[in-house]
mmJSON file of the N, C-alpha and C atoms, coordinates in Angstrom:
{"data_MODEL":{"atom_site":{
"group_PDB":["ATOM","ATOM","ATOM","ATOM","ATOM","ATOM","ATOM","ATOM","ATOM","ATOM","ATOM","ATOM","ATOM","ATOM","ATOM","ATOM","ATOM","ATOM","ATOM","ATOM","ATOM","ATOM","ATOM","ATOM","ATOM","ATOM","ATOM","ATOM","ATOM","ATOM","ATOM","ATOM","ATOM","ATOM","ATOM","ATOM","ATOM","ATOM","ATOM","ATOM","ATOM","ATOM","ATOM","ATOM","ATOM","ATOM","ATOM","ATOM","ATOM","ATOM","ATOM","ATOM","ATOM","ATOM","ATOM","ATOM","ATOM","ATOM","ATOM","ATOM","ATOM","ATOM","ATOM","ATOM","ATOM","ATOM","ATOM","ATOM","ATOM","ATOM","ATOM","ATOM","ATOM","ATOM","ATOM","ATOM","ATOM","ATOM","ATOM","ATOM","ATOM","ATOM","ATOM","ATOM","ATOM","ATOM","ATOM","ATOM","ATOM","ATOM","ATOM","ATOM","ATOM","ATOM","ATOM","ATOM","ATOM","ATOM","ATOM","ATOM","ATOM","ATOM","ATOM","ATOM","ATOM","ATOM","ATOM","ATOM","ATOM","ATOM","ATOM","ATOM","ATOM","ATOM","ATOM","ATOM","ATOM","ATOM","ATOM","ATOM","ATOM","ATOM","ATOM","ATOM","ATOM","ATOM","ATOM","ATOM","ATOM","ATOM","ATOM","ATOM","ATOM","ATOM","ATOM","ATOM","ATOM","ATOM","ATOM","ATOM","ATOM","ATOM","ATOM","ATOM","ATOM","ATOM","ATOM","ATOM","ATOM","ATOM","ATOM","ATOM","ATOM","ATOM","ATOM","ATOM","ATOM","ATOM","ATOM","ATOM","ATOM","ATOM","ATOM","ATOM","ATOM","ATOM","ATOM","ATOM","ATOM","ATOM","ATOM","ATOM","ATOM","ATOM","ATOM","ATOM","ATOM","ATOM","ATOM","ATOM","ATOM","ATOM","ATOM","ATOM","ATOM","ATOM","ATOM","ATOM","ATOM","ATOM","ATOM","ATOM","ATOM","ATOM","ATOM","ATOM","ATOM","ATOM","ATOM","ATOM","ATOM","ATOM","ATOM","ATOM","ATOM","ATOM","ATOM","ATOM","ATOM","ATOM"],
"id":[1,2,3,4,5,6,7,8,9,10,11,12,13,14,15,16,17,18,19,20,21,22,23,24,25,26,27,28,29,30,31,32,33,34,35,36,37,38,39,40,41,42,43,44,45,46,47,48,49,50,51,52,53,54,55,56,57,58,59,60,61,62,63,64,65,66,67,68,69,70,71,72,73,74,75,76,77,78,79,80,81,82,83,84,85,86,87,88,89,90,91,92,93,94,95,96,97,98,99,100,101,102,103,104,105,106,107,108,109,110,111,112,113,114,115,116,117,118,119,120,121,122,123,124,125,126,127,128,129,130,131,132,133,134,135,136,137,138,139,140,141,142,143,144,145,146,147,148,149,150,151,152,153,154,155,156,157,158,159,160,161,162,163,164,165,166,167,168,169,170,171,172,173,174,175,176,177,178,179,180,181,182,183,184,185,186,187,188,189,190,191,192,193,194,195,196,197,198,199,200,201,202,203,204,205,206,207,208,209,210],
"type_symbol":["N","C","C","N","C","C","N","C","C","N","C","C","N","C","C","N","C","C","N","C","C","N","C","C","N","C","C","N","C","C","N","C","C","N","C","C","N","C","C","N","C","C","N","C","C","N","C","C","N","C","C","N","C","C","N","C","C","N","C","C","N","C","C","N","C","C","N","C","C","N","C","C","N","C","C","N","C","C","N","C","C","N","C","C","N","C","C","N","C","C","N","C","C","N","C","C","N","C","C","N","C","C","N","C","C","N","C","C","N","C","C","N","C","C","N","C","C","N","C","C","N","C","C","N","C","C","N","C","C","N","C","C","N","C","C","N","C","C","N","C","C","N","C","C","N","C","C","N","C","C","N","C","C","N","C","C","N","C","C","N","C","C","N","C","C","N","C","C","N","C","C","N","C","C","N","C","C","N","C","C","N","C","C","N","C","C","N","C","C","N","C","C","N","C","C","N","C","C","N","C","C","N","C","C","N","C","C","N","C","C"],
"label_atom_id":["N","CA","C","N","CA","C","N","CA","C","N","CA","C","N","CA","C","N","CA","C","N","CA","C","N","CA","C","N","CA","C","N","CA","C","N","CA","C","N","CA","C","N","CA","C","N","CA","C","N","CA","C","N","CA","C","N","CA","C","N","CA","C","N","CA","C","N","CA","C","N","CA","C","N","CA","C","N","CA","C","N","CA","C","N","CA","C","N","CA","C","N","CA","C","N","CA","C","N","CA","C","N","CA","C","N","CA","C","N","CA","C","N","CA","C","N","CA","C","N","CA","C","N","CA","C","N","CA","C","N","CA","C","N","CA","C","N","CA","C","N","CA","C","N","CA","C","N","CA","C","N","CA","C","N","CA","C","N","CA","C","N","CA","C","N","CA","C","N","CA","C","N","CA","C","N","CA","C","N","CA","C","N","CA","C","N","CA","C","N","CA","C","N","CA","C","N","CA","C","N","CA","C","N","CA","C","N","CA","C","N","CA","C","N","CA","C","N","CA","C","N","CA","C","N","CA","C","N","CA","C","N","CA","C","N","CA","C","N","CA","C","N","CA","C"],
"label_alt_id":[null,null,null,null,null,null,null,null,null,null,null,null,null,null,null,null,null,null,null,null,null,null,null,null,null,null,null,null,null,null,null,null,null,null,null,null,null,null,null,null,null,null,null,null,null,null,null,null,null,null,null,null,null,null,null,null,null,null,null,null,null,null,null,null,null,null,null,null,null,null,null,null,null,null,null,null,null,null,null,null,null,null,null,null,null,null,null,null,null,null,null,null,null,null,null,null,null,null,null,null,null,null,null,null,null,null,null,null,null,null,null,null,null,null,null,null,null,null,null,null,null,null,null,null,null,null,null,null,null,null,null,null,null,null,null,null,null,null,null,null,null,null,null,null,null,null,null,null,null,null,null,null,null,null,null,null,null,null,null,null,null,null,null,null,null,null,null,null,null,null,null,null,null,null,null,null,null,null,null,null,null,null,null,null,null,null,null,null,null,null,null,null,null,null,null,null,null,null,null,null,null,null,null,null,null,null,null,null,null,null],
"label_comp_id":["UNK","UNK","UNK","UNK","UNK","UNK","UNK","UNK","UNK","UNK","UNK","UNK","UNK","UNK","UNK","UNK","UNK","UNK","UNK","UNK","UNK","UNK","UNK","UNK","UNK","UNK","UNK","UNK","UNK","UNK","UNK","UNK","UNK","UNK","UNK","UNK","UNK","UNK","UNK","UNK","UNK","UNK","UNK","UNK","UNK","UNK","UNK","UNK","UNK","UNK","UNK","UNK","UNK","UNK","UNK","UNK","UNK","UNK","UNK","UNK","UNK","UNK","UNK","UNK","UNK","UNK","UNK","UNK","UNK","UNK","UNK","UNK","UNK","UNK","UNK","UNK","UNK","UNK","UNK","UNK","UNK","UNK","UNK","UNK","UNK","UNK","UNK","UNK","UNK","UNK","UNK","UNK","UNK","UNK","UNK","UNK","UNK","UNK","UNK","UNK","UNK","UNK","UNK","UNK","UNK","UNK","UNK","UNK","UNK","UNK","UNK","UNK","UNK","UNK","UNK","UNK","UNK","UNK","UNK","UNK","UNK","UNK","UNK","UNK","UNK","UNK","UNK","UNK","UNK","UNK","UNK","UNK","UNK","UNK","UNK","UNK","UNK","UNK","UNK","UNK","UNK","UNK","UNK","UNK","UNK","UNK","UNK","UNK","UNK","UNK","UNK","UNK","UNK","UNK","UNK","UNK","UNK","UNK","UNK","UNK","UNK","UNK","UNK","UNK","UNK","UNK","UNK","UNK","UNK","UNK","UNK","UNK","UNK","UNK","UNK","UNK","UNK","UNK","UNK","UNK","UNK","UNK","UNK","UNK","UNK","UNK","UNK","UNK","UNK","UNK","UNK","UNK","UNK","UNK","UNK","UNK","UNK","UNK","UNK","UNK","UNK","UNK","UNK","UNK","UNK","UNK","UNK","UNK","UNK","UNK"],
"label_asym_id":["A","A","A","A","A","A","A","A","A","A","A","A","A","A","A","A","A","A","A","A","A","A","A","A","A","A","A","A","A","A","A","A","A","A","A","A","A","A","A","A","A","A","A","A","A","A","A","A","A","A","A","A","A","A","A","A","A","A","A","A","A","A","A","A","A","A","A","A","A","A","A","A","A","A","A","A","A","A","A","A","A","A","A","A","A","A","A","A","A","A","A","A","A","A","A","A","A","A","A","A","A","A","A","A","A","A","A","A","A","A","A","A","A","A","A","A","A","A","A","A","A","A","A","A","A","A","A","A","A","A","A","A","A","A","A","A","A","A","A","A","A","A","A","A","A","A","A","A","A","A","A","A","A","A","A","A","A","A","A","A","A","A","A","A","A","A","A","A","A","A","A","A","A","A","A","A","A","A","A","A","A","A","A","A","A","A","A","A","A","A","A","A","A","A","A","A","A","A","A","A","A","A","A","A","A","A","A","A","A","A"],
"label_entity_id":["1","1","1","1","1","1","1","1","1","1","1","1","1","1","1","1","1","1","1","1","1","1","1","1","1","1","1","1","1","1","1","1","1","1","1","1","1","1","1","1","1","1","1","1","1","1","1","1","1","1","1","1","1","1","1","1","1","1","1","1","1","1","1","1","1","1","1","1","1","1","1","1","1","1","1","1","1","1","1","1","1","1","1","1","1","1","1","1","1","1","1","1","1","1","1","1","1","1","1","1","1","1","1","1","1","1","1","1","1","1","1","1","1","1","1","1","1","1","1","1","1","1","1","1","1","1","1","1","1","1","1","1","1","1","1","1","1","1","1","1","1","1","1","1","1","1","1","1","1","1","1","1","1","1","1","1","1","1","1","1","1","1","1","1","1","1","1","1","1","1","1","1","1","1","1","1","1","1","1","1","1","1","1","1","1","1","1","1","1","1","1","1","1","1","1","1","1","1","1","1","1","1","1","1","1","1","1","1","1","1"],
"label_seq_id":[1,1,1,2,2,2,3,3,3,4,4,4,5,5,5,6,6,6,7,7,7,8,8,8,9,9,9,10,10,10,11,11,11,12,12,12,13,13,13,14,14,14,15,15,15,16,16,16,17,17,17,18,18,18,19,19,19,20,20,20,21,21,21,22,22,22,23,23,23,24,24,24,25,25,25,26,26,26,27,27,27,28,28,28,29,29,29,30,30,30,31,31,31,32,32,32,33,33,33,34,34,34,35,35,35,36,36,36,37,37,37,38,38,38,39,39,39,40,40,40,41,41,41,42,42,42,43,43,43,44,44,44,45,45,45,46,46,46,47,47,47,48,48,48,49,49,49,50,50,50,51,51,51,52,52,52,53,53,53,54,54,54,55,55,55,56,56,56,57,57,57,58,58,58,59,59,59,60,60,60,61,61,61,62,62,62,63,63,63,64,64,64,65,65,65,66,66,66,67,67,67,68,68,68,69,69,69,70,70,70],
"pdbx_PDB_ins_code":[null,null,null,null,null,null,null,null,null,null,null,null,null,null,null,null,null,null,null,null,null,null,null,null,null,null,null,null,null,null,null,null,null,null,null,null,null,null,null,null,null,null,null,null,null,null,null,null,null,null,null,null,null,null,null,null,null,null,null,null,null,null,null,null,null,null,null,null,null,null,null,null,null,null,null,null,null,null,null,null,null,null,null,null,null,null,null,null,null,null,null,null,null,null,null,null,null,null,null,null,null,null,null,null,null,null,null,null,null,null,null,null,null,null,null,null,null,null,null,null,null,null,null,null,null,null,null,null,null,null,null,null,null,null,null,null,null,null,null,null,null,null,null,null,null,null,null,null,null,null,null,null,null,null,null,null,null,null,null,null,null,null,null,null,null,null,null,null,null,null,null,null,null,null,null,null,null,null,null,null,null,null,null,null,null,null,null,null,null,null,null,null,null,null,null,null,null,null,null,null,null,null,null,null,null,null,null,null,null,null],
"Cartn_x":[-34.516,-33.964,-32.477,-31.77,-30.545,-30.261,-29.244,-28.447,-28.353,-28.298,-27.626,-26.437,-25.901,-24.745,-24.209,-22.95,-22.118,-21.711,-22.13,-21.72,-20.558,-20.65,-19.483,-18.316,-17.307,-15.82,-16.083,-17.187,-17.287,-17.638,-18.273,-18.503,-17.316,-16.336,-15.294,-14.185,-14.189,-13.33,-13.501,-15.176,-15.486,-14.652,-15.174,-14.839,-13.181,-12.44,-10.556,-10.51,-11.205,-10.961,-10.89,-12.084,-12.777,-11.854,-11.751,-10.62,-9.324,-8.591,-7.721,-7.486,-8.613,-8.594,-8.668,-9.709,-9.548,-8.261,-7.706,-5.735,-5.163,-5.356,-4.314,-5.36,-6.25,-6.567,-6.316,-6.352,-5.869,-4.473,-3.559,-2.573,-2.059,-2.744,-2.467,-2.928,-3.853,-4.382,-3.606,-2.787,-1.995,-0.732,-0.189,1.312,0.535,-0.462,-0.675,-0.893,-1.283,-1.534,0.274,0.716,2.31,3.06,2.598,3.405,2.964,1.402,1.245,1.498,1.518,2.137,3.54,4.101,6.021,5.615,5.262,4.637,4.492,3.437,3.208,4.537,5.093,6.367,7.146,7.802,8.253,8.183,6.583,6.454,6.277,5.776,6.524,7.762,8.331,10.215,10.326,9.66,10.406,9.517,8.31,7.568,8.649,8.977,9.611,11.396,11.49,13.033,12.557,11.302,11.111,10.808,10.065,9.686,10.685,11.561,13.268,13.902,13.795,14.516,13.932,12.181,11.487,11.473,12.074,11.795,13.539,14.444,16.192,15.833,15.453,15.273,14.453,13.344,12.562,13.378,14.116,15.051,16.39,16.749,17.698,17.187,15.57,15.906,14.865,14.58,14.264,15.873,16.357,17.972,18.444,18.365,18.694,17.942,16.519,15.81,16.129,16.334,16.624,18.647,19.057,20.448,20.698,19.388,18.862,18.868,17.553,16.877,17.608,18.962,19.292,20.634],
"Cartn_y":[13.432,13.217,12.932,13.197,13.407,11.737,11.36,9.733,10.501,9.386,9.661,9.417,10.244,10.669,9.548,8.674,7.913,7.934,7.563,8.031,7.355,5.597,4.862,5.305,6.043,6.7,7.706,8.572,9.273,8.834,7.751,6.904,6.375,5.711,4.817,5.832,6.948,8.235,8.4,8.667,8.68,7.503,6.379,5.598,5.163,5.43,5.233,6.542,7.531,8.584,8.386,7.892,7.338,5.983,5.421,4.254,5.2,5.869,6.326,7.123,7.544,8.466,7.827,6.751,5.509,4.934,4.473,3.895,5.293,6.177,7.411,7.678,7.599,7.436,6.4,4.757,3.645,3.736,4.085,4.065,5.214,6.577,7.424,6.952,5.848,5.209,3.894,3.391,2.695,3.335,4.206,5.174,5.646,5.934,6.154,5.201,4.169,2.891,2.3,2.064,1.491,2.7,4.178,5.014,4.522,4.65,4.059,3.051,2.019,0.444,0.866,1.632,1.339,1.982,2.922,3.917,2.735,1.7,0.565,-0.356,-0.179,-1.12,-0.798,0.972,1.124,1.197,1.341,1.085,0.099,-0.9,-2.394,-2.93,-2.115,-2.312,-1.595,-0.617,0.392,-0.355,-1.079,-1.879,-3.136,-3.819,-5.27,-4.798,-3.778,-3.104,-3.157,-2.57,-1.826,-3.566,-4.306,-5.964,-6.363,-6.713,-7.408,-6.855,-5.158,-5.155,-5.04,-5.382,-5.806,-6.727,-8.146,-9.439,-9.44,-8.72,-8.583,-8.706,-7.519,-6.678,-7.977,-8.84,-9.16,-10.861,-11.036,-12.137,-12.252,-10.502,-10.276,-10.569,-9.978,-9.763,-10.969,-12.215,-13.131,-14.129,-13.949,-14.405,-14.2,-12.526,-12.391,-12.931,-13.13,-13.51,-15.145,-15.586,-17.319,-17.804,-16.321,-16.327,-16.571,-15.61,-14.878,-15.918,-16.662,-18.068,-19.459,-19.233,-20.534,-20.11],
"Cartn_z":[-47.703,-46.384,-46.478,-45.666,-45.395,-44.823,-44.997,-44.586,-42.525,-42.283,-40.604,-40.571,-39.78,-39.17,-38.62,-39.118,-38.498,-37.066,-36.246,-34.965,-34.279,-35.179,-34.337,-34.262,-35.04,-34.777,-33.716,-33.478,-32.214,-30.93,-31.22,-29.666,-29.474,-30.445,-30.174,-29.483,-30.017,-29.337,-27.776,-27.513,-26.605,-24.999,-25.819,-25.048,-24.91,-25.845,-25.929,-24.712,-24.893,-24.137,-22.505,-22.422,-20.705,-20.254,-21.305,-20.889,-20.373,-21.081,-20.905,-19.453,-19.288,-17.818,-17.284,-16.99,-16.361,-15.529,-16.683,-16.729,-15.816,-16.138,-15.461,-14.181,-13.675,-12.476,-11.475,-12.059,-11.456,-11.278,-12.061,-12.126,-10.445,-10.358,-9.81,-7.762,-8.216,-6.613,-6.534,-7.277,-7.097,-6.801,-7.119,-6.709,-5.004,-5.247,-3.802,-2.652,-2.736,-2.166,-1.834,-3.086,-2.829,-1.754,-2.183,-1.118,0.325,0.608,2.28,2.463,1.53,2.285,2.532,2.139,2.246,3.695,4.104,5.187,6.427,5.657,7.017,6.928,6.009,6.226,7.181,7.079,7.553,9.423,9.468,11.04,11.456,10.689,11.437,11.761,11.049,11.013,12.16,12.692,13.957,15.241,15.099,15.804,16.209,15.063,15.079,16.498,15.787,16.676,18.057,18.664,19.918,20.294,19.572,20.515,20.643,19.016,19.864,21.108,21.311,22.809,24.024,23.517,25.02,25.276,24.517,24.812,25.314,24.593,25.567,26.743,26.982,28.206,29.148,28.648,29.612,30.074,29.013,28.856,29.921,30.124,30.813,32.105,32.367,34.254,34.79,33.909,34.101,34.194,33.279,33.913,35.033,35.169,36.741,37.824,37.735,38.995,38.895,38.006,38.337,38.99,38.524,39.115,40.502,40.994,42.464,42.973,42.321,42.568,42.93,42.326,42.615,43.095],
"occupancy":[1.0,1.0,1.0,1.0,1.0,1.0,1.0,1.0,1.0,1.0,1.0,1.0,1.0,1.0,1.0,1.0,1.0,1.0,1.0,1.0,1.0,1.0,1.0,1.0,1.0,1.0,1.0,1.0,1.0,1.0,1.0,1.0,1.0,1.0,1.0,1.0,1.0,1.0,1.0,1.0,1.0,1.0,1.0,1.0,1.0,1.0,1.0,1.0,1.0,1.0,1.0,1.0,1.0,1.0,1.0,1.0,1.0,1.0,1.0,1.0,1.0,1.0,1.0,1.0,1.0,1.0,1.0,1.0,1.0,1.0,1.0,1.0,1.0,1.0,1.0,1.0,1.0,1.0,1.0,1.0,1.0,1.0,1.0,1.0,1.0,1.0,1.0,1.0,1.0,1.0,1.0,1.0,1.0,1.0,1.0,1.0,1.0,1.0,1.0,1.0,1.0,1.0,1.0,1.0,1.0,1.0,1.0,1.0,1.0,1.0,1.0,1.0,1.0,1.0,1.0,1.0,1.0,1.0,1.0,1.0,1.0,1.0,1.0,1.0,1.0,1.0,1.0,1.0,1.0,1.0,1.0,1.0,1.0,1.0,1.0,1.0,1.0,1.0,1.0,1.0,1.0,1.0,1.0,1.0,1.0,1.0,1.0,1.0,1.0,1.0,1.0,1.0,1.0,1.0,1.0,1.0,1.0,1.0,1.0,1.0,1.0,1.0,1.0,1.0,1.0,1.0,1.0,1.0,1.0,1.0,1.0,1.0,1.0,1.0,1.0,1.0,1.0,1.0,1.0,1.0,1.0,1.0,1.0,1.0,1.0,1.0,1.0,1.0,1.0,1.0,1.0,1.0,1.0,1.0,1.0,1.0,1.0,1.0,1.0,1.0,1.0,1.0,1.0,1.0,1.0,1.0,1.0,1.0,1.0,1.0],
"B_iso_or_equiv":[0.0,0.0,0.0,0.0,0.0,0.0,0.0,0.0,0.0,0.0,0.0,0.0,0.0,0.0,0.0,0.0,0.0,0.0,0.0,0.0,0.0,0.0,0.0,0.0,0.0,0.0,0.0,0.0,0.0,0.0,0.0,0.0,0.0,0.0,0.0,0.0,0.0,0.0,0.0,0.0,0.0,0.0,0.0,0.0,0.0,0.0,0.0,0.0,0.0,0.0,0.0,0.0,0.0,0.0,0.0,0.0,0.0,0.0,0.0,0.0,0.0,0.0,0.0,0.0,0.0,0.0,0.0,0.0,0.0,0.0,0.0,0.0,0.0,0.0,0.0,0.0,0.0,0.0,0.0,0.0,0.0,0.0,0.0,0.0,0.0,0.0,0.0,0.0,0.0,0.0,0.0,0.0,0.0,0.0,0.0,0.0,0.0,0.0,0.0,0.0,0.0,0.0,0.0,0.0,0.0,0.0,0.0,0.0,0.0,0.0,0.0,0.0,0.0,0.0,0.0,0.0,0.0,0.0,0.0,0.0,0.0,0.0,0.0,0.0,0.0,0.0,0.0,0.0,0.0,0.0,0.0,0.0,0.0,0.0,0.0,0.0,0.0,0.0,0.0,0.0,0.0,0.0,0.0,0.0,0.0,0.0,0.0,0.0,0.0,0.0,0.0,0.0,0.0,0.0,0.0,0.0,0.0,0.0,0.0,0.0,0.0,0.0,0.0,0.0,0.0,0.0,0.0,0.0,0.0,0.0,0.0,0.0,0.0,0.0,0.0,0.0,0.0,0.0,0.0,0.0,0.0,0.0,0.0,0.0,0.0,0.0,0.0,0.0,0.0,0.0,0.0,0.0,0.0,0.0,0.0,0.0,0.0,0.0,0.0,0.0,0.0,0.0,0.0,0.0,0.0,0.0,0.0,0.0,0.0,0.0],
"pdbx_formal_charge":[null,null,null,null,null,null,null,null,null,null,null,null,null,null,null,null,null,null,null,null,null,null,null,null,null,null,null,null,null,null,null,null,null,null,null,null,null,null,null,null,null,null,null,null,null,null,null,null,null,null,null,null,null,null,null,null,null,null,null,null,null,null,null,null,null,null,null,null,null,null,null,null,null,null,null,null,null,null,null,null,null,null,null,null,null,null,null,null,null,null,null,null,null,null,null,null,null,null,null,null,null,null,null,null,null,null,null,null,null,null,null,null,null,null,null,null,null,null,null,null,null,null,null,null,null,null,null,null,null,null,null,null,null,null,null,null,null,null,null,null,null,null,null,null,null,null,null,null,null,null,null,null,null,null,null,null,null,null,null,null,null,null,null,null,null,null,null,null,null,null,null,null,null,null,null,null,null,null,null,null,null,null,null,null,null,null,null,null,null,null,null,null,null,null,null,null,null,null,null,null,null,null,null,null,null,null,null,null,null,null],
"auth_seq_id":[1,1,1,2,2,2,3,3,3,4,4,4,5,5,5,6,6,6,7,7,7,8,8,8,9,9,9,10,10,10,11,11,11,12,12,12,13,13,13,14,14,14,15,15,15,16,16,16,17,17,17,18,18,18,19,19,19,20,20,20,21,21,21,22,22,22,23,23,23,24,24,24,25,25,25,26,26,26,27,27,27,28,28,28,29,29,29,30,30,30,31,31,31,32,32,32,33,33,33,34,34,34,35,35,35,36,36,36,37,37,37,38,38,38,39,39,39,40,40,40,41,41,41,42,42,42,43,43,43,44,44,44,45,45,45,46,46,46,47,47,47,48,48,48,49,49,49,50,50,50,51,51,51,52,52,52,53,53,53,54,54,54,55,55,55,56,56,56,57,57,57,58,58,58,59,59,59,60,60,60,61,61,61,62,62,62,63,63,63,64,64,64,65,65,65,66,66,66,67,67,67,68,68,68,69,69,69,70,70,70],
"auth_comp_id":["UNK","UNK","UNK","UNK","UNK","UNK","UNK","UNK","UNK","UNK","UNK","UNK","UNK","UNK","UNK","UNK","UNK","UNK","UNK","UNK","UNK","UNK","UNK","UNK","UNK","UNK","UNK","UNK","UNK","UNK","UNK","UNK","UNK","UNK","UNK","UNK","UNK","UNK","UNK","UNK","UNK","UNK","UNK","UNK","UNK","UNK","UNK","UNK","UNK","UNK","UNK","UNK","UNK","UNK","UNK","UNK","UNK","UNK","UNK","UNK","UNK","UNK","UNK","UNK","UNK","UNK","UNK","UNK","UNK","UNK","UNK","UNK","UNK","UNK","UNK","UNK","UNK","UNK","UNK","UNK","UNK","UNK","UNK","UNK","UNK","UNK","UNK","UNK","UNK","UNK","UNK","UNK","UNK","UNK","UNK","UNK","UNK","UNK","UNK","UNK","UNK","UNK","UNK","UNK","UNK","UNK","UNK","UNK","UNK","UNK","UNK","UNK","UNK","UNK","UNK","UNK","UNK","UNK","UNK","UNK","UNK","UNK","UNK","UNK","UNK","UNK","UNK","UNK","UNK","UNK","UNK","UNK","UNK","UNK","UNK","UNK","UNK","UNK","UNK","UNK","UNK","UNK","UNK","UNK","UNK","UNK","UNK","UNK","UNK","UNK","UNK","UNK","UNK","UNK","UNK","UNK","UNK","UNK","UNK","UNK","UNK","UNK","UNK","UNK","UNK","UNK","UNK","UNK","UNK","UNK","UNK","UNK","UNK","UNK","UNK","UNK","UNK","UNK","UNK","UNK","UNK","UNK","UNK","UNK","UNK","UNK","UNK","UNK","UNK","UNK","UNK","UNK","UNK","UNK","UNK","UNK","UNK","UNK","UNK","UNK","UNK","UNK","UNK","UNK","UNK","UNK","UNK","UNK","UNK","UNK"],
"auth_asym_id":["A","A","A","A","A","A","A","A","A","A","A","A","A","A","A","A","A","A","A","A","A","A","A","A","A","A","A","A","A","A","A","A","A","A","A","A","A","A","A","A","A","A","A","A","A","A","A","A","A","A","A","A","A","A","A","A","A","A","A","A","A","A","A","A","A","A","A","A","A","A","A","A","A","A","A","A","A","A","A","A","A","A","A","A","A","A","A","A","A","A","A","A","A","A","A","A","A","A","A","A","A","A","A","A","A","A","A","A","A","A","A","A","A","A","A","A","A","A","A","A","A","A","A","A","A","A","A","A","A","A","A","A","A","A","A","A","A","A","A","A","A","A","A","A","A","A","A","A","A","A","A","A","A","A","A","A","A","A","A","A","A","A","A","A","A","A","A","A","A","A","A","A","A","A","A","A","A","A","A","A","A","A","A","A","A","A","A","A","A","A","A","A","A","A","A","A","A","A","A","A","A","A","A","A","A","A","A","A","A","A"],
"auth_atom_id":["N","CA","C","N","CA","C","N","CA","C","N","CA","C","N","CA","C","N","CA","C","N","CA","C","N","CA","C","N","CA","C","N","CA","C","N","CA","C","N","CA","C","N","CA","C","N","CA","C","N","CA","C","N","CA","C","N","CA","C","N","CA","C","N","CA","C","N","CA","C","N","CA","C","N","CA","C","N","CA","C","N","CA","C","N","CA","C","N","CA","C","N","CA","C","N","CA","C","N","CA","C","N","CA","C","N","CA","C","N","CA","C","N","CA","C","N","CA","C","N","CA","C","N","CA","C","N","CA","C","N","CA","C","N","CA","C","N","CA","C","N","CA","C","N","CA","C","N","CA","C","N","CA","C","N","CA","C","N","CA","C","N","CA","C","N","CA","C","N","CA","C","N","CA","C","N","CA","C","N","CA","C","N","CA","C","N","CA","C","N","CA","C","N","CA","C","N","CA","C","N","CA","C","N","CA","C","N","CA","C","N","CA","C","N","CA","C","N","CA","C","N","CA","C","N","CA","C","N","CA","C","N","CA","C","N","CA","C","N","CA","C","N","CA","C"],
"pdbx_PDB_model_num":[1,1,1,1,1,1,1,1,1,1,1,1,1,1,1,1,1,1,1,1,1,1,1,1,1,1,1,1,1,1,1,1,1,1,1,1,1,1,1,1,1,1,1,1,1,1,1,1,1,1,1,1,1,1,1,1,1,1,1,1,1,1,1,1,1,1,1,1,1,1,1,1,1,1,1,1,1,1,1,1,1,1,1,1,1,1,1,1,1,1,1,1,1,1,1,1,1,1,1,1,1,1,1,1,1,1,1,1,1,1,1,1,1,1,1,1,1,1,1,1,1,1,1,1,1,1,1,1,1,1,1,1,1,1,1,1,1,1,1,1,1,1,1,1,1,1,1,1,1,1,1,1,1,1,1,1,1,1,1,1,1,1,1,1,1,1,1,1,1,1,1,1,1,1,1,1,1,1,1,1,1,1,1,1,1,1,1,1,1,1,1,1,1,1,1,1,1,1,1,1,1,1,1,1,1,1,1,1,1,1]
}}}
């Protein structure tokens, strides 16, 4: 009878291998994740702009009606 075939350096391959794709898949949903958060950043920034000049705006003609007012 023949000895058996060492298998641990081919499983260990196996698995450096699957790790590795692993890392380059996480890695690839994280570049994608950081791209849509900058995405939501950026529309809260164009959100935050449009409230500062609805609260101007609502600041202004509440000024005027208490001008009226008194």
């Amino acid at each position: 009878m023949s000895e058996p075939k060492d298998i641990t350096a081919t499983i260990l391959r196996e698995i450096r291998d699957d790790i590795k794709g692993l890392r380059q898949e996480m890695q690839q949903r994280f570049d994608n994740l950081e791209t849509r958060m900058e995405g939501v950043e950026a529309g809260l920034h164009g959100v935050q702009i449009v409230l500062v000049n609805a609260i101007g705006m609502f600041d202004q003609r509440i000024t005027a009606l208490e001008a009226k007012v008194n």
